[in-house]
C-alpha positions as CSV (number, residue, x, y, z in Angstrom):
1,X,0.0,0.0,0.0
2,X,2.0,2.9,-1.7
3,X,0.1,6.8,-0.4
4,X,-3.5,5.6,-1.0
5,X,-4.1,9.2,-1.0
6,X,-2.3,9.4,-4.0
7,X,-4.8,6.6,-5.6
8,X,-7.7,8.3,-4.5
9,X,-6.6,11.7,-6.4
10,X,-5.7,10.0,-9.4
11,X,-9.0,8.5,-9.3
12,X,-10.8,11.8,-8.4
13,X,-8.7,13.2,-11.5
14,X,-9.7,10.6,-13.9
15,X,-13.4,11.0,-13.1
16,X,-13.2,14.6,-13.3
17,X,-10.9,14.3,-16.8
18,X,-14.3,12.6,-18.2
19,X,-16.1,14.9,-18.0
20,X,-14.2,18.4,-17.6
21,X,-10.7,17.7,-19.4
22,X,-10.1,21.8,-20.1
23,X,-11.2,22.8,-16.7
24,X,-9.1,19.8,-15.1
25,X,-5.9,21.0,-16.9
26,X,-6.7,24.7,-15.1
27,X,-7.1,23.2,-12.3
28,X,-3.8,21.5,-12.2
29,X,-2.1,24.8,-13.5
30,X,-4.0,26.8,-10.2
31,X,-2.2,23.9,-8.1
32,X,0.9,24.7,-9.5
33,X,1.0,28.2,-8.5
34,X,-0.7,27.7,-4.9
C-alpha cells in the first residue's frame, strides 16, 4: 500500500478528466502556482 491518498486523487482526477478535461488542466495549473 504505496500513499492511497495518491490513488484516491488519481481516481478523483480521472473522473473529473471525463467529463471536464479543459477545466481539469486549469485546475492542475491553479495547483501549481498555490
Amino acid at each position: 500500500m504505496e500513499e492511497p491518498q495518491k490513488s484516491v486523487n488519481f481516481n478523483f482526477k480521472n473522473y473529473y478528466a471525463s467529463s471536464l478535461e479543459l477545466p481539469l488542466s486549469i485546475l492542475d495549473l491553479l495547483l501549481l502556482l498555490l
